[in-house]
C-alpha positions in Angstrom: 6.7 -7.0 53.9 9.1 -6.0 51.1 9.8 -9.2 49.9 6.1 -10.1 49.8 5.4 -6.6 47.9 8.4 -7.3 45.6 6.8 -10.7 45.3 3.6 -9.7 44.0 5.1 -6.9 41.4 6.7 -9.3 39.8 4.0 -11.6 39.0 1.7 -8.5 38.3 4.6 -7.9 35.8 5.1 -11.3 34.3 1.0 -12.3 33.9 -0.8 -8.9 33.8 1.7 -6.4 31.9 3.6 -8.4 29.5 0.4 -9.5 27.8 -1.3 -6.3 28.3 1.8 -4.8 25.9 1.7 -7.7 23.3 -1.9 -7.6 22.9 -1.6 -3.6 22.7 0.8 -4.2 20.1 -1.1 -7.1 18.4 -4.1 -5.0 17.7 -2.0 -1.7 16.9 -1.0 -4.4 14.2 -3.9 -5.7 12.5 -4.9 -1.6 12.4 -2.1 -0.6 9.9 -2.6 -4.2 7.8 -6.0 -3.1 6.6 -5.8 -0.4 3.9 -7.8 3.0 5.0 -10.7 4.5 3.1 -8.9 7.5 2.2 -5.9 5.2 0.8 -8.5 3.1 -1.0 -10.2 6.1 -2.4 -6.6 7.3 -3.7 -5.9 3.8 -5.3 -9.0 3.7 -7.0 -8.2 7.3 -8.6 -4.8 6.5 -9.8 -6.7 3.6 -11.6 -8.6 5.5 -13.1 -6.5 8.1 -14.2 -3.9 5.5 -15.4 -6.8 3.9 -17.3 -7.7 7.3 -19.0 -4.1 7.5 -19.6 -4.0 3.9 -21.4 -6.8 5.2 -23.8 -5.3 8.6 -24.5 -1.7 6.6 -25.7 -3.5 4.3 -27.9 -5.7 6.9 -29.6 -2.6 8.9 -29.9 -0.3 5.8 -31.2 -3.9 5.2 -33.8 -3.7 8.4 -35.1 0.0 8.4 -35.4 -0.6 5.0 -37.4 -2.5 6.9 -39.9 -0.2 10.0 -40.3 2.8 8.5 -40.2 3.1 4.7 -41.0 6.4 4.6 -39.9 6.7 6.3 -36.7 7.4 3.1 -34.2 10.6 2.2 -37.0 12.4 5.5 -35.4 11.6 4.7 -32.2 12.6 0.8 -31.1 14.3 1.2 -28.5 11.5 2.5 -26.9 8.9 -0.2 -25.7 5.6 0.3 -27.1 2.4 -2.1 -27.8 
């Protein structure tokens, strides 16, 4: 009776637990793949802001044109468009 018991925990093992884990797994998977709303909402922010950003460095770097011609000669080293 053991052996028969011993038997069929084995197979249960083998062809009922082991792919029971690895399509657990599988799907825990493709979950953190896709991006979440709240991380899409955070992206789209940061775009944003780094486009308000953009805008505010090259009306800055226009005005600085204007006052000062020569303002990107004392700072080369520095990359700049």
């Amino acid at each position: 009776m053991d052996e028969a018991f011993m038997a069929i925990a084995i197979v249960a093992i083998i062809f009922v637990a082991c792919p029971a884990v690895f399509m657990h797994y599988q799907a825990e998977l493709r979950k953190t793949k896709s991006i979440s709303t709240d991380d899409e909402r955070l992206v789209d922010d940061l775009w944003k802001t780094a486009q308000r950003l953009e805008r505010r460095v090259e009306a800055l770097e226009t005005i600085l044109d204007k006052e000062a011609p020569d303002w990107r000669e004392d700072y080369r080293e520095r990359p700049h468009a």
